[in-house]
LUMVONU-234737 format. One line per 8 residues: their letters; for each residue x, y, z of C-alpha. Coordinates in steps of 0.2 Angstrom, whole numbers, plus 5000, padded with zeros to 4 digits. Each point is the difference from the previous one (the first is absolute). Layout:
<atoms>
A) X Y Z ~ ...
</atoms>
This chain:
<atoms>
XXXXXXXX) 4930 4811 4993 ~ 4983 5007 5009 ~ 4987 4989 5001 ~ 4980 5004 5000 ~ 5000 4992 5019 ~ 5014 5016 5004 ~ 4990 5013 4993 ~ 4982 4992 5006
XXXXXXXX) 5011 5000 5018 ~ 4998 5022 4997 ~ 4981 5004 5006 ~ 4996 5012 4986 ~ 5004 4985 4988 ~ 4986 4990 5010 ~ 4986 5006 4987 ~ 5010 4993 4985
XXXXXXXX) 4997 4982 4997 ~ 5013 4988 4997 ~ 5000 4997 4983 ~ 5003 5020 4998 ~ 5015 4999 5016 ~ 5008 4989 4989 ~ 5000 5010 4983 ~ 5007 5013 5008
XXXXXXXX) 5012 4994 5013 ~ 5009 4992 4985 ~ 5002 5017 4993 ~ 5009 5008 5016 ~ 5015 5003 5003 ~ 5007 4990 5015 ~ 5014 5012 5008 ~ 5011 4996 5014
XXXXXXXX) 5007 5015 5011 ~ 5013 5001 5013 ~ 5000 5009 5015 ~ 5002 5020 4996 ~ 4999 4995 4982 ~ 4987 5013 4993 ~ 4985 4997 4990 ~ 4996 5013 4991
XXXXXXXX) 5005 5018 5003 ~ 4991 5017 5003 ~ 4997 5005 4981 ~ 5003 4987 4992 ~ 4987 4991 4988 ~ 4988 4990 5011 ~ 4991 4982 4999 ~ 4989 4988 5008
XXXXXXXX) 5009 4993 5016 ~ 4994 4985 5010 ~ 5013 4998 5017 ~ 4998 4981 5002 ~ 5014 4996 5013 ~ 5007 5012 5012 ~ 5000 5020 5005 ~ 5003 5017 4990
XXXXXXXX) 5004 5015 5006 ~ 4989 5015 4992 ~ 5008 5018 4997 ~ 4998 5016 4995 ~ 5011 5015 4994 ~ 4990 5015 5012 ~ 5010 5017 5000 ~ 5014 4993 4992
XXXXXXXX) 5006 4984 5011 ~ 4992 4983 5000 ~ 4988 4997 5011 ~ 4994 4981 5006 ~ 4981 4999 5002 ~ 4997 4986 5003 ~ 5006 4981 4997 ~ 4988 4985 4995
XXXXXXXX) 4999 4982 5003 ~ 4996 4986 4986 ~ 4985 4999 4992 ~ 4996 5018 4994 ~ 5003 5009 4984 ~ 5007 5017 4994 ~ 5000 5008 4984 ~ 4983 5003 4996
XXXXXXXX) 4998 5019 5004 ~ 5013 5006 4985 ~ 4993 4988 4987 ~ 4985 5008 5002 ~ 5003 5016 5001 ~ 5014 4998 4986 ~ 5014 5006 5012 ~ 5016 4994 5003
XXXXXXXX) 5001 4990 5017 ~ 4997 5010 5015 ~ 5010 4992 5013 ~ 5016 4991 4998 ~ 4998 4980 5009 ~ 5015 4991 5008 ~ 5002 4983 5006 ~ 5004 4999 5020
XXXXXXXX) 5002 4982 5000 ~ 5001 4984 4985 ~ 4985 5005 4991 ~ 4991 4989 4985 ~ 4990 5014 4989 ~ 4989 4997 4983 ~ 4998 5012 4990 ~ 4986 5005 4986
XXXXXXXX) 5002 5012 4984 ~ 4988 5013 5000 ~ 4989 4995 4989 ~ 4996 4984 5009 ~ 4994 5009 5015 ~ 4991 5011 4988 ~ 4990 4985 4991 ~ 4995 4992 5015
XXXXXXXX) 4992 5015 5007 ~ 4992 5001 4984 ~ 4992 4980 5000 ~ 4997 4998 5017 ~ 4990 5013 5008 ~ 5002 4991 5019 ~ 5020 5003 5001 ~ 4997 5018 4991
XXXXXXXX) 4991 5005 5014 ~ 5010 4995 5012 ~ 5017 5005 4993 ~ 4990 5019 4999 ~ 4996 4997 5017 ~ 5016 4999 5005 ~ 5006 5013 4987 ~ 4988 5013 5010
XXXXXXXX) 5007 4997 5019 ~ 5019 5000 4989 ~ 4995 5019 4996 ~ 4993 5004 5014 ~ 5017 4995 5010 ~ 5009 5009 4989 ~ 4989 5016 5003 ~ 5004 4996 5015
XXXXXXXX) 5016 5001 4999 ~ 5002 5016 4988 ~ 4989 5009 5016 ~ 5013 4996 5011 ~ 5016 5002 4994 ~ 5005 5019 5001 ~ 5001 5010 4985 ~ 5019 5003 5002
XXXXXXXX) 5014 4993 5011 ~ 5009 5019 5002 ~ 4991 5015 5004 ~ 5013 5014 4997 ~ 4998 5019 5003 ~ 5011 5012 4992 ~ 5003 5017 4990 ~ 4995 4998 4983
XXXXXXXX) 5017 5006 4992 ~ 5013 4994 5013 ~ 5013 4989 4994 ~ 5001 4988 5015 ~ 4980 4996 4996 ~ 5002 5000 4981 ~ 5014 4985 5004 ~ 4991 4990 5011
XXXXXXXX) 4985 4999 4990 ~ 5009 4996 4984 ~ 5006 4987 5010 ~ 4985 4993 5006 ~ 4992 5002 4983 ~ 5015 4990 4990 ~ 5000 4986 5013 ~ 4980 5000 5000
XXXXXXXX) 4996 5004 5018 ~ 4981 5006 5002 ~ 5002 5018 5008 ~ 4989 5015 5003 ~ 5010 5016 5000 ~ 4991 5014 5010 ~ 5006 5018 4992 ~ 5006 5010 5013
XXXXXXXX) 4998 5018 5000 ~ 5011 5009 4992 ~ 5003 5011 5015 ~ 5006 4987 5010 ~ 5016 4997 4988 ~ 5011 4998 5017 ~ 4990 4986 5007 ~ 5008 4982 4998
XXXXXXXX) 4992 4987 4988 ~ 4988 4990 5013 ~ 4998 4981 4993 ~ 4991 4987 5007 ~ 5001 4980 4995 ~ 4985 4989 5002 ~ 4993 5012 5014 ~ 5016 5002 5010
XXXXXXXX) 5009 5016 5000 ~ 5018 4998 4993 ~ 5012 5011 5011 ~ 5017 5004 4997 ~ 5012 5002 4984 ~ 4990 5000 4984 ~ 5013 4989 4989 ~ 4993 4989 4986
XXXXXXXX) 5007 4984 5008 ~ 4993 5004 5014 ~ 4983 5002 4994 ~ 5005 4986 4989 ~ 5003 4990 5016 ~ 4983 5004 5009 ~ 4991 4995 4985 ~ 5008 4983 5003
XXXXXXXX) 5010 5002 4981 ~ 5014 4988 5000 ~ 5017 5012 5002 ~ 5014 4987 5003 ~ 5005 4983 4993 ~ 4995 4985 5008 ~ 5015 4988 4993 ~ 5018 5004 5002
XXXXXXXX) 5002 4993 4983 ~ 4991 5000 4984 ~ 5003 4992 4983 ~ 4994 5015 4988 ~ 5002 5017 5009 ~ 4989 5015 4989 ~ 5003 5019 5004 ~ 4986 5009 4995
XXXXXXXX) 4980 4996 4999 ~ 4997 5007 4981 ~ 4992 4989 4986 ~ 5019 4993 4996 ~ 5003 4997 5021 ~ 4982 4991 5002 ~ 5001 4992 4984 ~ 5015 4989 5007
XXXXXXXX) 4993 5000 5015 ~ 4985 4990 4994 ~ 5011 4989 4988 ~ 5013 4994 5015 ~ 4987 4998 5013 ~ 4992 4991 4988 ~ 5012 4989 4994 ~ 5005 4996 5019
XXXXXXXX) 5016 5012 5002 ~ 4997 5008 5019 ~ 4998 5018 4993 ~ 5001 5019 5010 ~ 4994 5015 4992 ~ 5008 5014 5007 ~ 4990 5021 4997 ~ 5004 5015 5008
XXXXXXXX) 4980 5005 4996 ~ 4988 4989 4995 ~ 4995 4986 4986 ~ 5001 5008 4982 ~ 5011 5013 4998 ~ 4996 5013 4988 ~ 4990 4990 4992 ~ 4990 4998 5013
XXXXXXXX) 4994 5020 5001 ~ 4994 4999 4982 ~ 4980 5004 4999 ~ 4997 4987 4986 ~ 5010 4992 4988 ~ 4992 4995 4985 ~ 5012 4988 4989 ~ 5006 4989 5011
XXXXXXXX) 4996 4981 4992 ~ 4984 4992 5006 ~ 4991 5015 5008 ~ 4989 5008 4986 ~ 4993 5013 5011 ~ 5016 5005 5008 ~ 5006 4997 5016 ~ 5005 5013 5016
XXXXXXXX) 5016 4998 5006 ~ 4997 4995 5017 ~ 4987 4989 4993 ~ 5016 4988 4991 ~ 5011 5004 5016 ~ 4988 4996 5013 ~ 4997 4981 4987 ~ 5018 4998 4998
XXXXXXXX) 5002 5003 5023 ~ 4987 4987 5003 ~ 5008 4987 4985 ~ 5017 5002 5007 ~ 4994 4997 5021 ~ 4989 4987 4993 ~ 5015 4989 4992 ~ 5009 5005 5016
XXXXXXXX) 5012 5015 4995 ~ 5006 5010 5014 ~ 4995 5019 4997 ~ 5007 5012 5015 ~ 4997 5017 4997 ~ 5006 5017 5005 ~ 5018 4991 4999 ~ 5013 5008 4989
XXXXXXXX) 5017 4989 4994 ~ 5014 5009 5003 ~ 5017 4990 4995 ~ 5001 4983 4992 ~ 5017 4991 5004 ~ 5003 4983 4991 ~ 5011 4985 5000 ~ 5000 4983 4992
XXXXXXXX) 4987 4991 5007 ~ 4987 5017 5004 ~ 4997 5017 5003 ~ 4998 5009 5017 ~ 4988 5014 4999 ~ 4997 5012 5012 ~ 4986 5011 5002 ~ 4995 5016 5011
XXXXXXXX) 4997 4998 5017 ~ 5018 4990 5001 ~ 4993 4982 4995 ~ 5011 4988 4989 ~ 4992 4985 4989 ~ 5006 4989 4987 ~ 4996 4993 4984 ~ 5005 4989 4987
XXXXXXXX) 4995 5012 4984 ~ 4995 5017 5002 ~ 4988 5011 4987 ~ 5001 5019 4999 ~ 4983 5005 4996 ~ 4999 5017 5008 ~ 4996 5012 4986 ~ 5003 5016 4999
XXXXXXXX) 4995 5014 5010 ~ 4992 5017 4990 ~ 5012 5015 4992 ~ 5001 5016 5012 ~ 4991 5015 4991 ~ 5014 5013 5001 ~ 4989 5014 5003 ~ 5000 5014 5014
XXXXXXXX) 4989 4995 5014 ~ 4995 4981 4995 ~ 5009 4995 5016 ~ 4993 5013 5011 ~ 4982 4993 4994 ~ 5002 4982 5000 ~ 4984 4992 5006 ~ 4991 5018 5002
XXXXXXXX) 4994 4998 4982 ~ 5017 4993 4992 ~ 5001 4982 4997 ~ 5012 4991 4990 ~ 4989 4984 4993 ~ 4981 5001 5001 ~ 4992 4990 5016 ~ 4979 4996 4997
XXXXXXXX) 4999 5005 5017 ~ 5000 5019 4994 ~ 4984 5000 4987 ~ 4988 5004 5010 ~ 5011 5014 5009 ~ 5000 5010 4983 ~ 4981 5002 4997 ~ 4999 5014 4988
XXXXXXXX) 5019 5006 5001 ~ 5013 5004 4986 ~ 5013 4984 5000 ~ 5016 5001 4991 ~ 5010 4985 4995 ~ 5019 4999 4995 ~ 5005 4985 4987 ~ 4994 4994 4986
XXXXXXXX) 5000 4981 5001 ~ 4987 4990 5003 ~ 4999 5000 5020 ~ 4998 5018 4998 ~ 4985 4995 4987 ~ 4992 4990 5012 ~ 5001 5012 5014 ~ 4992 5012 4987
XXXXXXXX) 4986 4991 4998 ~ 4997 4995 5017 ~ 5001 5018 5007 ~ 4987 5006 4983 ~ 4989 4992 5009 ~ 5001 5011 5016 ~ 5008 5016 4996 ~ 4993 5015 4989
XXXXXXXX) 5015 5000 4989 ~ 5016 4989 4999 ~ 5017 5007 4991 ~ 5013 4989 4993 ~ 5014 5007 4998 ~ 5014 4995 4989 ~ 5017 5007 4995 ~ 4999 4994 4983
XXXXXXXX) 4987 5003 4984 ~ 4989 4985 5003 ~ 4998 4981 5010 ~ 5000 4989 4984 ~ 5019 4997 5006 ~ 4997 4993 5017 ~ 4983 4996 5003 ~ 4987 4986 4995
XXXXXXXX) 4987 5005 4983 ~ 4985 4993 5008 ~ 5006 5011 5016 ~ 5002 5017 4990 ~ 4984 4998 4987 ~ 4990 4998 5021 ~ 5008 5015 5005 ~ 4997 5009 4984
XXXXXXXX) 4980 4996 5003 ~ 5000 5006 5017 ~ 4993 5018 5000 ~ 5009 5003 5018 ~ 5017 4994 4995 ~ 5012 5014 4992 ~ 5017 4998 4992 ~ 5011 5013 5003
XXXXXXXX) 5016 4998 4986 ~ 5019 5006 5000 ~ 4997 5005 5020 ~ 5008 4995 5017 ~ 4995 5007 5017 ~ 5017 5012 5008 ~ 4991 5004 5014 ~ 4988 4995 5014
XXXXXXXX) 4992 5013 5012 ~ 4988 5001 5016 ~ 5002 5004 5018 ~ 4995 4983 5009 ~ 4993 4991 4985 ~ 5001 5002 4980 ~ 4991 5013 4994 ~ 5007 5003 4982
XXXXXXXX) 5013 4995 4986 ~ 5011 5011 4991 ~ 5001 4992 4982 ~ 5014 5004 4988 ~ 4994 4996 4983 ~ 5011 5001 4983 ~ 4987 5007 4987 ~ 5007 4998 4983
XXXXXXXX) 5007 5016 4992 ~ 4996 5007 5017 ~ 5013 4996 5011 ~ 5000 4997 5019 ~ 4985 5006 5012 ~ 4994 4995 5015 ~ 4983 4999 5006 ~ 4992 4997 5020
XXXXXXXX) 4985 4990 4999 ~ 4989 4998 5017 ~ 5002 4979 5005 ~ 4996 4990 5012 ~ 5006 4985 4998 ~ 5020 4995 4992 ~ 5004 4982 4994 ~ 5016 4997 4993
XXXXXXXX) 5002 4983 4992 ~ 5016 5004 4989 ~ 5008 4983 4999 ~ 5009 4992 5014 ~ 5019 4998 5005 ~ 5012 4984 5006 ~ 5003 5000 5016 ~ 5013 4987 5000
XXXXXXXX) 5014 5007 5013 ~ 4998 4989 5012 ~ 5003 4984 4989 ~ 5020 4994 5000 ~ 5011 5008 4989 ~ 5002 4985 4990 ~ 4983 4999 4994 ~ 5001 5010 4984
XXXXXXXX) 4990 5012 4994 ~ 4997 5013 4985 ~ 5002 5018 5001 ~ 4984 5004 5008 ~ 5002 4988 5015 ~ 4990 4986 4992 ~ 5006 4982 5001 ~ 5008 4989 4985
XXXXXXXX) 4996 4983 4999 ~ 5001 4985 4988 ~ 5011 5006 4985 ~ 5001 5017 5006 ~ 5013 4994 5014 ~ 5017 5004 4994 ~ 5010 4991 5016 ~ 4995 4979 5006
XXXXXXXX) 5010 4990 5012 ~ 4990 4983 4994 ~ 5005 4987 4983 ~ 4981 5003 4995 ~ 4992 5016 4992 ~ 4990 5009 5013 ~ 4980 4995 4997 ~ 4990 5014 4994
XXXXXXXX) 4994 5011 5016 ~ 5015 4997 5008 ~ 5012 5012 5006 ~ 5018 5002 5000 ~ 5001 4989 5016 ~ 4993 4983 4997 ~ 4983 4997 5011 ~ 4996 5019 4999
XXXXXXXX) 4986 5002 4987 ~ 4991 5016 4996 ~ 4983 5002 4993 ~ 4988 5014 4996 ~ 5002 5018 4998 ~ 5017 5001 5008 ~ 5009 4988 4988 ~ 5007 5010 4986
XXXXXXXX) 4994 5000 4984 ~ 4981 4993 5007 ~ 4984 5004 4994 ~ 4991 5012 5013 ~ 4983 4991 4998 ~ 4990 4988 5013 ~ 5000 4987 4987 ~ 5020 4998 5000
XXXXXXXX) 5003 5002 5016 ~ 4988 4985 5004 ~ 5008 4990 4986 ~ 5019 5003 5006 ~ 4994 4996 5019 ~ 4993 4985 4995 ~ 5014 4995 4988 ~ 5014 5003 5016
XXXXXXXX) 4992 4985 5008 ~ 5006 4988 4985 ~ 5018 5005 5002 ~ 5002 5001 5018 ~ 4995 4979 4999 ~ 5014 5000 4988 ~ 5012 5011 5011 ~ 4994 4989 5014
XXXXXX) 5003 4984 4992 ~ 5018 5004 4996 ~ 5003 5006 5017 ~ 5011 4991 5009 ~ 4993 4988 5016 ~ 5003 5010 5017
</atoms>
């Protein structure tokens, strides 16, 4: 229990007398930290922190990594800054060594700067050189950790900054002229020029992005970063199983490029996609999940006792129970000339990263679901018209109500019924669509309309080849599990999100019959975890 003779130890507690010490020590709660335990992380709601014993590291996540500014002995305080300012905490505060911590709600800090004038002041006064370090601080980072420089509608460049984007690497991308389409992408990383092959791992690698597993063997194995993949990956790190993510692109998947999703439970004002991605990345690393990136799984062998995975590159792990959480990848628009154009205007998903490129252009979108909704209203805010275009009479069939009555009151969003794109034209970059309309009584015509800017968000497919042939799947290449699985080897039914080979579970969007939403896919990640304890709990001892 903290005493008034602990917190009267504190200077900035020297102007209180000891009858108020005492009140308020015997509200405080007295914590006890490890070394590396954390206090509180970057984001999280803040208090009132007194260190009373020991040394805490203090760090900041600056251009997407965490940065260590400073560490502080016993006998100061933290916390103060976001109460006050009505923030989340700024900084995230670990222990370096045993630590004894007390720590006061908000409003107690709050009521004594209100009744004692002496400690108000000089909490502000400290509050005030606080700012002025983070000042500081914002003055000397750099504004971006890439400077890339590249033609606006090369494919290469398109690539690499969706990449950057989706794994929340601060760049500056410098247009180059169109002129010079010939002239290799130039990057530079942290003020160094990066020479050689431009590969996503290897830019992956000089960013200092983990790209290979630590451990030889891991309890819970998770192919694919999406809402199911870093839903499990938060619950089994949690829960203390040694966990490795494995993505072939970055945290989030799909999901993860949407603009702004509005009815996912708890955010009323809607969250971006990378917003909840970039969350879930930080929860996971912060229970101690493995997350390599750039990676791609591609054959899982098994036995009795675990599964040997191997992964491109020519590296082999194990683990006890694996989750295929990879999703699905987008449908291929079978039109003339999509190919030719891909990433000269064509896109197949919508990346944020290309708003600001379609200033006053004409956009059209492919799909009618809500992804495509999303990307509608996101791109109305840049573009002088966006077309939606569906093969059928409407989107009450696949897409959300609240999403079609915004679309309907946007002045700038036009839906364009009973049509598909057959073609794609342009010399080195899309110029216009050739629409083939079905009018009714009319027949077939086709119409070319002048575009800049293609995205095709039609659904996506299984890819599920590379799994072994006894993992059973439907017709379309997505995986059975639970009931669905028609041939077992073990005296107990399969649990629910299991495959057809026991240990193998599979959640998300590539599990047949699963609901295509973030909220499922979260749920069925997270629901995994429980039965790979049962599944690990039956196994037998190695």
């Amino acid at each position: 229990m903290i005493s008034a003779n602990d917190l009267r130890s504190i200077p900035i507690f020297h102007v209180l007398d000891q009858q108020v010490c005492e009140r308020f020590s015997a509200t405080a709660a007295d914590l006890w930290l490890n070394a590396g335990e954390w206090l509180v992380h970057e984001g999280q709601p803040s208090s009132f922190y007194v260190l009373l014993q020991g040394s805490v590291a203090i760090s900041k996540e600056l251009n997407g990594r965490a940065q260590v500014l400073h560490t502080s002995p016993s006998g100061v305080y933290f916390g103060e800054v976001p109460i006050f300012l009505g923030s989340p905490s700024l900084v995230s505060i670990q222990a370096q060594e045993p630590c004894r911590v007390a720590k006061f709600k908000q409003q107690q800090i709050q009521e004594l700067v209100r009744n004692f004038p002496l400690f108000g002041e000089a909490l502000f006064a400290v509050i005030n050189e606080r700012l002025s370090m983070v000042q500081g601080i914002a003055k000397d980072t750099p504004s971006a950790r890439v400077q890339l420089r590249g033609e606006t509608k090369d494919r290469d460049c398109h690539t690499l900054r969706s990449f950057l984007f989706a794994n929340r690497i601060p760049f500056e991308w410098h247009p180059a002229n169109a002129a010079n389409r010939d002239q290799p992408i130039e990057i530079e990383i942290e003020g160094k020029r990066f020479d050689g092959e431009v590969s996503l791992r290897r830019i992956a690698e000089a960013l200092g992005l983990p790209t290979h597993p630590t451990l030889h063997c891991y309890d819970f194995v998770i192919v694919g970063a999406g809402p199911a993949g870093m839903a499990a990956g938060v619950y089994a790190a949690s829960e203390g199983l040694s966990t490795l993510i494995v993505e072939r692109a970055a945290a989030g998947g799909q999901a993860g490029s949407s603009s702004k999703i509005e009815n996912y439970l708890g955010f009323p004002g809607g969250i971006s996609g990378d917003e909840l991605s970039g969350k879930a990345y930080r929860q996971a690393r912060q229970f101690g999940a493995e997350i390599i990136l750039t990676r791609q799984v591609t054959s899982i062998a098994h036995d009795s006792k675990r599964f040997c995975i191997s992964i491109d590159g020519s590296e082999t792990l194990h683990g006890k129970v694996v989750l295929i959480a990879s999703g699905v990848e987008w449908r291929r628009l079978r039109a003339e000339g999509v190919d030719r154009l891909l990433g000269r205007g064509v896109f197949y998903g919508a990346s944020r990263t290309e708003g600001s490129l379609l200033n006053g252009k004409q956009v059209y979108i492919v799909g009618g679901g809500n992804s495509a909704g999303q990307a509608a209203m996101f791109l109305s805010g840049h573009a002088a018209e966006v077309h939606i275009v569906v093969r059928g009479p409407g989107l009450a069939a696949s897409m959300s109500r609240y999403l079609i009555d915004r679309l309907e009151a946007k002045g700038n969003i036009h839906l364009q019924t009973h049509t598909v794109v057959d073609k794609v034209e342009g010399e080195e970059s899309l110029e216009r669509l050739v629409l083939r309309k079905q009018a009714l009584n009319c027949g077939v015509h086709l119409v070319t309309k002048p575009a800049d800017a293609l995205f095709i968000m039609i659904g996506g497919d299984a890819r599920t080849e590379w799994l072994p042939l006894e993992v059973e799947r439907d017709s379309n290449g997505y995986i059975r599990t639970g009931q669905q699985v028609s041939t077992w080897s073990l005296p107990r039914s399969p649990y629910p999100l299991e495959t057809s080979i026991p240990g193998l579970f599979c959640a998300g969007d590539v599990r047949s019959g699963s609901i295509k939403r973030v909220a499922s896919s979260v749920g069925e990640g997270s629901m995994s975890v429980s039965f790979a304890h049962q599944f690990l709990e039956g196994m037998p001892d190695s």
